[in-house]
GUNU-337325 format. One line per field, with one value per residue (C-alpha): residue number from 1; x, z, y. Coordinates in nm, 4 decimals. Layout:
residues N
k = (NUM,...)
xx = (X,...)
zz = (Z,...)
yy = (Y,...)
//
This chain:
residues 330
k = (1,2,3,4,5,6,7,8,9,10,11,12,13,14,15,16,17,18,19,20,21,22,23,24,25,26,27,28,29,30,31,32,33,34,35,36,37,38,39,40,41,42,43,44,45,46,47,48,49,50,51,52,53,54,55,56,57,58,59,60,61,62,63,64,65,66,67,68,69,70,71,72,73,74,75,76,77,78,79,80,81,82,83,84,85,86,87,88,89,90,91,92,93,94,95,96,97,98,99,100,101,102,103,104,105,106,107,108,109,110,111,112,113,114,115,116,117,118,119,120,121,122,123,124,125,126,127,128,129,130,131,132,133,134,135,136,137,138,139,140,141,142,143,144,145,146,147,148,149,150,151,152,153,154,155,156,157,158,159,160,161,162,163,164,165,166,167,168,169,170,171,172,173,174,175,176,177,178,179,180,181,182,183,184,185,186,187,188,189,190,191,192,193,194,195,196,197,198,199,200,201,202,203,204,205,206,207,208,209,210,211,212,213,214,215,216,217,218,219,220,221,222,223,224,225,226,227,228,229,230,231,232,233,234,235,236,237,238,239,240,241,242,243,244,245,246,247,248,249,250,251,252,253,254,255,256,257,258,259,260,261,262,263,264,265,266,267,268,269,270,271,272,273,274,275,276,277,278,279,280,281,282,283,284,285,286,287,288,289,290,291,292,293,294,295,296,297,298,299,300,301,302,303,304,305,306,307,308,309,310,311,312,313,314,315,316,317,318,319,320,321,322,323,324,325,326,327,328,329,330)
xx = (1.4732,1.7362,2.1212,2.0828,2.0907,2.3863,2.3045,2.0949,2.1639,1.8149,1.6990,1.3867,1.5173,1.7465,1.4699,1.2805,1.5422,1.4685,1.1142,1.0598,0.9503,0.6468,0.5865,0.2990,-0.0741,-0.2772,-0.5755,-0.5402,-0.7975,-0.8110,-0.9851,-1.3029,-1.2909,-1.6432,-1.5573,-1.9107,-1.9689,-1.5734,-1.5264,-1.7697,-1.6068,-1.2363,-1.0161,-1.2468,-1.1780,-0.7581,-0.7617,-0.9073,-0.6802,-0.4261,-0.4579,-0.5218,-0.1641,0.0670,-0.0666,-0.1067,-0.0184,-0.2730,-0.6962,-1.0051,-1.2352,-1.6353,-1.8457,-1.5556,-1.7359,-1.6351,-1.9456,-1.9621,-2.0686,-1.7784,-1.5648,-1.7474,-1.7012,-1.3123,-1.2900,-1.4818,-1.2501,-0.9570,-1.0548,-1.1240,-0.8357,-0.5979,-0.8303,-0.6334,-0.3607,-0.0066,0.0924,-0.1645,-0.0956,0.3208,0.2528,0.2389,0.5607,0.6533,0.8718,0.9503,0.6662,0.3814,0.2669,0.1979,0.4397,0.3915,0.6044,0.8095,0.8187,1.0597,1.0829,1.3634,1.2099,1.1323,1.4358,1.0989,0.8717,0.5323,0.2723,0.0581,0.0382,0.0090,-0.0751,0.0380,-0.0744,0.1179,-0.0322,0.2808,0.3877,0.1425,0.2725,0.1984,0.0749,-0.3231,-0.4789,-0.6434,-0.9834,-1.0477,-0.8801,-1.0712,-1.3277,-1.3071,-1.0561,-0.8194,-1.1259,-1.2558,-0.9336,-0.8543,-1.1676,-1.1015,-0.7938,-0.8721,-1.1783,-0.9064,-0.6425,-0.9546,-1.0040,-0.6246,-0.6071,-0.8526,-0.6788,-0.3289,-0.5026,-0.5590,-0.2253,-0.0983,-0.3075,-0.2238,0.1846,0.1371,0.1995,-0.0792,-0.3804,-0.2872,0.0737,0.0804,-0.2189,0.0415,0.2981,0.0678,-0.0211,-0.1529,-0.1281,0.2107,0.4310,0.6648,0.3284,0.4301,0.0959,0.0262,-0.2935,-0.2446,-0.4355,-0.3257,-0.4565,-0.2693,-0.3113,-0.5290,-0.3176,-0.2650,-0.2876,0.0737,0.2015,-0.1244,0.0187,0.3977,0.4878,0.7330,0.5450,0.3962,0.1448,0.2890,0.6074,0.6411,0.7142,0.6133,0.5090,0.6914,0.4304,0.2793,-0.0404,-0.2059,-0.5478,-0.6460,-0.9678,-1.0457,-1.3176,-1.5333,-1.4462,-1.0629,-0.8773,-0.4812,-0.3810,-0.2129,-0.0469,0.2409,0.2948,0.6637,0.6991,0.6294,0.8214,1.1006,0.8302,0.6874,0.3403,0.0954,-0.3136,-0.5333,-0.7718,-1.1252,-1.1915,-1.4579,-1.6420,-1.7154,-1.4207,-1.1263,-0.7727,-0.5212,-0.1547,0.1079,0.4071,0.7594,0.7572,0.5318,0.7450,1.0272,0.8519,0.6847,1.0663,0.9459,0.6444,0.3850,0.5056,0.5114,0.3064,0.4637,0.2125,0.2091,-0.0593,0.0226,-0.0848,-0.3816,-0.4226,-0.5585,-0.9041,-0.9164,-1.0508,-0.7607,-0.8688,-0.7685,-0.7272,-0.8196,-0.7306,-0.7044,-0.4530,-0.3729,-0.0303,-0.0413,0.3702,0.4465,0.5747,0.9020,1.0937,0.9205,1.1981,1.1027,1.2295,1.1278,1.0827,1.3673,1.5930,1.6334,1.7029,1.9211,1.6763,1.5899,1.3787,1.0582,1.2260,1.5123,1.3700,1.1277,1.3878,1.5783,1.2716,1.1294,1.5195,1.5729,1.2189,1.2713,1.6058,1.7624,1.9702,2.0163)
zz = (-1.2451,-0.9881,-0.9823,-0.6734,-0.8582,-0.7367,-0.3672,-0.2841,-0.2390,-0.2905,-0.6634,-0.6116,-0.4342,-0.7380,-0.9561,-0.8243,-0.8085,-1.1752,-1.1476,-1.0670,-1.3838,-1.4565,-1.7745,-2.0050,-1.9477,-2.0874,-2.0864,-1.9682,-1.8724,-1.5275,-1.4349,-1.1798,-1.0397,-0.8803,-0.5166,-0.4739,-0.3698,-0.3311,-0.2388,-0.5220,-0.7457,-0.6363,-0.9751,-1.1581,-0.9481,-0.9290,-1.2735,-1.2946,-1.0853,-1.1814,-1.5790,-1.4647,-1.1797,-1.4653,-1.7203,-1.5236,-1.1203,-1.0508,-1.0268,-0.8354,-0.6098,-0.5544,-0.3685,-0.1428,0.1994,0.4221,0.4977,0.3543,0.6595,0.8797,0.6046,0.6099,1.0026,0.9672,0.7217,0.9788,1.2653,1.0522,1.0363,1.4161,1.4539,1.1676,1.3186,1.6483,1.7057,1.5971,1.9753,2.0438,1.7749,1.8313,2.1526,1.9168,1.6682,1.4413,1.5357,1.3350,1.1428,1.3456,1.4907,1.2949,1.0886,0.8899,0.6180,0.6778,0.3895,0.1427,-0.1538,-0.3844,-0.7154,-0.5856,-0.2742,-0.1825,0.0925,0.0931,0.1590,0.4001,0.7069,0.8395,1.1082,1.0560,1.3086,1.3483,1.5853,1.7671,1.7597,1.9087,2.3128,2.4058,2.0549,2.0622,2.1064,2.4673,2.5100,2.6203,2.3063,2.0909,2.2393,2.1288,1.8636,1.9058,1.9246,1.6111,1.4088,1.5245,1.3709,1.0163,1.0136,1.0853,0.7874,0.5774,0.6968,0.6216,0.2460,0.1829,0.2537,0.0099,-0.2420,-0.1510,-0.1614,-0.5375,-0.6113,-0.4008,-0.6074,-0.9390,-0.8372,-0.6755,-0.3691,-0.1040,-0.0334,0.3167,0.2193,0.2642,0.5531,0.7467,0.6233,0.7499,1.0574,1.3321,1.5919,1.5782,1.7608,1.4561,1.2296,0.9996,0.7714,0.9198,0.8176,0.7097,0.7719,0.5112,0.5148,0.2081,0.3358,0.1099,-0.1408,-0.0979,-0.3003,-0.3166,-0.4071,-0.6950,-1.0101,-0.9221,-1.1003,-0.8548,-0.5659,-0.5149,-0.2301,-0.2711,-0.5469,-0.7198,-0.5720,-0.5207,-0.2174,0.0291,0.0776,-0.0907,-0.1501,-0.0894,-0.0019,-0.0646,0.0096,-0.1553,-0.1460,-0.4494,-0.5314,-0.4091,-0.7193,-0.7677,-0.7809,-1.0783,-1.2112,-1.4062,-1.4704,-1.4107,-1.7635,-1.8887,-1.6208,-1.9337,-2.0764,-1.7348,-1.8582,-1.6220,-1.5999,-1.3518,-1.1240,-1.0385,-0.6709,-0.5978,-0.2263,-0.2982,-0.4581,-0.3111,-0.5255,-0.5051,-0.6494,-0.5994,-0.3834,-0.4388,-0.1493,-0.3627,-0.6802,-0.5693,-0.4007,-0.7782,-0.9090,-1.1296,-1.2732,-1.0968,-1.1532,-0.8753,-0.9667,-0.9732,-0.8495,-0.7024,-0.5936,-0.7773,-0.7216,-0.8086,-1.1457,-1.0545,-1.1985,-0.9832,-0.6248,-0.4420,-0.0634,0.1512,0.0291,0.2770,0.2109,0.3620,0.3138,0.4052,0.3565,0.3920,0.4976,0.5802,0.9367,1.0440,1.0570,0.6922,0.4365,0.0953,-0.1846,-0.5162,-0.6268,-0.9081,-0.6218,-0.8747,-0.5888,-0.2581,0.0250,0.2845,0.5509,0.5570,0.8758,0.6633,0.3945,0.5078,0.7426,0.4391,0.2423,0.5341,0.5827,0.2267,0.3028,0.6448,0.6896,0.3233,0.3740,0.1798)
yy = (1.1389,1.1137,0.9500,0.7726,0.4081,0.2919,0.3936,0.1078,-0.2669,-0.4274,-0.4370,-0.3073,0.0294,0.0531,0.0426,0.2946,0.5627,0.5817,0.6696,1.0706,1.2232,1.3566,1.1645,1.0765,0.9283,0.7203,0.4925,0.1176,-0.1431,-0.1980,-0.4991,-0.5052,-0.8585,-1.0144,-1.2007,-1.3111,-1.6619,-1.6868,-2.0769,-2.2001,-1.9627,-1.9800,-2.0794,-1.9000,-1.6071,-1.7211,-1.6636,-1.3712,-1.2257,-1.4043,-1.2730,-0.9285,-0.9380,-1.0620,-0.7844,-0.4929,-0.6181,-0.4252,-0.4929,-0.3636,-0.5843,-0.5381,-0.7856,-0.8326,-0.8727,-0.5751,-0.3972,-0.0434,0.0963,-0.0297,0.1394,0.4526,0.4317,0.4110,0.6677,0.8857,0.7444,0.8651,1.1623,1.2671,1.1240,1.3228,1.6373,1.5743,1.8468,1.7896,1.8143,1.5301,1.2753,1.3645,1.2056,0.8385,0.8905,0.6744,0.3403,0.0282,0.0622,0.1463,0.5169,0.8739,1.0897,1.3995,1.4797,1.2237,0.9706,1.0685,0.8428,0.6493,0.8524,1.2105,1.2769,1.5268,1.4387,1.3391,1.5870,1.3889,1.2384,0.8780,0.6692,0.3099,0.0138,-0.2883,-0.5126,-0.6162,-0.3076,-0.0773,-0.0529,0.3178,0.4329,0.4073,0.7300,0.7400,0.6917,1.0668,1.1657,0.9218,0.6627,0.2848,0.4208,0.0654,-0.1601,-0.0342,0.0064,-0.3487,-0.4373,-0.3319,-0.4107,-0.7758,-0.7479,-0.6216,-0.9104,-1.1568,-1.0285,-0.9981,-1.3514,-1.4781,-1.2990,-1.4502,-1.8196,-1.7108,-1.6420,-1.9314,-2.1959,-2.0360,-2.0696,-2.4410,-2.3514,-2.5141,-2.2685,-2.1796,-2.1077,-1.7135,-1.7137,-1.9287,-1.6867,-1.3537,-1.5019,-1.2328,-1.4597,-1.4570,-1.2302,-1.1141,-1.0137,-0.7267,-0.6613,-0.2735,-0.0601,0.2265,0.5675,0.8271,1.1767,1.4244,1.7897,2.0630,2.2185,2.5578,2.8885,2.9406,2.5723,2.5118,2.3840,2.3290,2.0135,1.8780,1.8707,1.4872,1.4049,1.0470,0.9920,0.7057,0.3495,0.0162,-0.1385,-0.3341,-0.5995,-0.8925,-0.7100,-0.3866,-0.3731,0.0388,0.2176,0.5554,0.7879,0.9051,1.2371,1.2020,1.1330,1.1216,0.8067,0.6824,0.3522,0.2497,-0.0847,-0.2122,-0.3499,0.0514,0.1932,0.2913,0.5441,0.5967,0.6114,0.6679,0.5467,0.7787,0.5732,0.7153,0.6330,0.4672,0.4222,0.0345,-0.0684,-0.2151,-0.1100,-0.3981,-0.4211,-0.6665,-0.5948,-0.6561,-0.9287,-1.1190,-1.0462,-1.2132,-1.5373,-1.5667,-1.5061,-1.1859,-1.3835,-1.1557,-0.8033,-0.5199,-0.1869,0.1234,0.4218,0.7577,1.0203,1.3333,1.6872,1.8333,1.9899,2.4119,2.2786,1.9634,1.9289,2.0960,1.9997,1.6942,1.3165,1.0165,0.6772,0.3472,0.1200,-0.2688,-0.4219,-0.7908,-0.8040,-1.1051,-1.2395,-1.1468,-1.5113,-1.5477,-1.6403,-1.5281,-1.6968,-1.8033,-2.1723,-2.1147,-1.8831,-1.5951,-1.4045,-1.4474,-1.5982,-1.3299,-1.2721,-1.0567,-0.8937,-0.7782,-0.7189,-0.4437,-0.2680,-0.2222,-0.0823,0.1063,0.2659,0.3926,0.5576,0.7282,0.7363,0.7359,0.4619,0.1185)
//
């Protein structure tokens, strides 16, 4: 645990500054939430979700419509493209929230950095960042293709979550709208690197340290075998207990952002989570993942219906986030 509390302005950053100890484990029940047949089933399905975000903010999604081949296909894609050499993908760095980094994510909790690598696409955002065809064919085409599955999904959750708060359906699609100039929601390609011999075991290395997200909602894709990530909720983060999650190929992960817990004034509560390290018995070689962050657009004021918090814009809101992050500021 750090002392870096009073270093931050937003709430949120302040919170997590408190979060870098290894702490306990335990068993929770994370809920697996059916979207078959979504518009006949749709308050049924709001209050599933619904139930499971104010317990945990945190569920799991099956029969959610993105075809598991195209996600096999991206997960491949991310691969050739993390295989690239450091030289190649340097060539697309990281700006305002779009491009690859390595190392670079350095969190409230831990003050250590990540040990992965990322390559985050923001639609706006991606002048003289794709990957040329000769280094990767059709690699924009097809990333632009899950990413607008993943948009498509992540909005059929938000219309859950805007019903259940009274807010009309369309409230956060017109909010997350890609059509718009200012969209923020970014996939996100995550590869953590192979632990090796020497750094086995050490209990204050973290491939990811503890936070919560930026975003209204995370969309997250893992792969069976590729374990790590673990959950806290926010309401346990005083005995920072923690719940491993198996990964499964099918299932979609989903927690609630800190965007969305302040437009619900604290009613839906933001998930803490991390990916630790390997134990020396575990599978010790790389970690994939995919990850969707439905941010919302730029212009976007976010405020609650009760204004527990000061209004502010998505804009600002995530260049504070993304600063304390990159640039360990705010």
């Amino acid at each position: 645990m750090n002392d870096l509390t009073s270093t931050y302005k937003l709430h949120e950053l302040r919170k997590e500054s408190t979060m870098g100890s290894y702490g306990t484990e335990t068993q929770r029940d994370i809920r697996i939430i059916d979207l078959s047949n979504f518009e006949t089933r749709m308050a049924e399905i709001a209050n599933e979700i619904w139930q499971a975000s104010i317990e945990i903010g945190f569920f799991q999604l099956k029969n959610h419509g993105i075809p598991q081949q195209d996600i096999n296909d991206t997960f491949e894609l991310m691969e050739k493209f993390f295989a690239l050499p450091n030289a190649t993908k340097a060539k697309y760095p990281l700006s305002r929230n779009a491009g690859w980094e390595s190392r670079k994510q350095i969190r409230p909790s831990t003050n250590t950095a990540d040990q992965k690598e990322s390559y985050q696409i923001t639609r706006p955002l991606m002048t003289n960042l794709w990957p040329s065809d000769e280094e990767l064919p059709n690699f924009k085409a097809k990333s632009l293709a899950f990413e607008r599955q993943c948009w498509q999904v992540g909005m059929k959750v938000l219309s859950c979550f805007a019903y259940k708060l009274g807010f009309d359906l369309d409230f956060f699609t017109k909010a997350h709208n890609p059509n718009q100039p200012d969209y923020q929601s970014t996939l996100r390609m995550l590869h953590y690197y192979t632990i090796s011999d020497e750094m086995k075991g050490k209990l204050g290395l973290w491939r990811a340290g503890a936070h919560t997200d930026f975003d209204c909602l995370t969309l997250l894709f893992q792969r069976k075998g590729q374990g790590g990530l673990q959950v806290c909720p926010g309401k346990d983060m005083t005995s920072q207990t923690w719940t491993s999650i198996t990964p499964y190929d099918d299932i979609i992960t989903c927690n609630i952002g800190d965007m969305l817990m302040r437009w619900s004034d604290d009613i839906l509560p933001s998930n803490f989570h991390r990916v630790k390290s390997p134990e020396p018995d575990e599978y010790q070689g790389a970690r994939y993942s995919l990850a969707f962050f439905c941010q919302a657009n730029a212009h976007v004021i976010i405020e609650g219906p009760n204004k527990k918090y000061s209004p502010i814009t998505a804009a600002d809101y995530l260049k504070q986030r993304i600063s304390a992050n990159f640039s360990g500021k705010y």
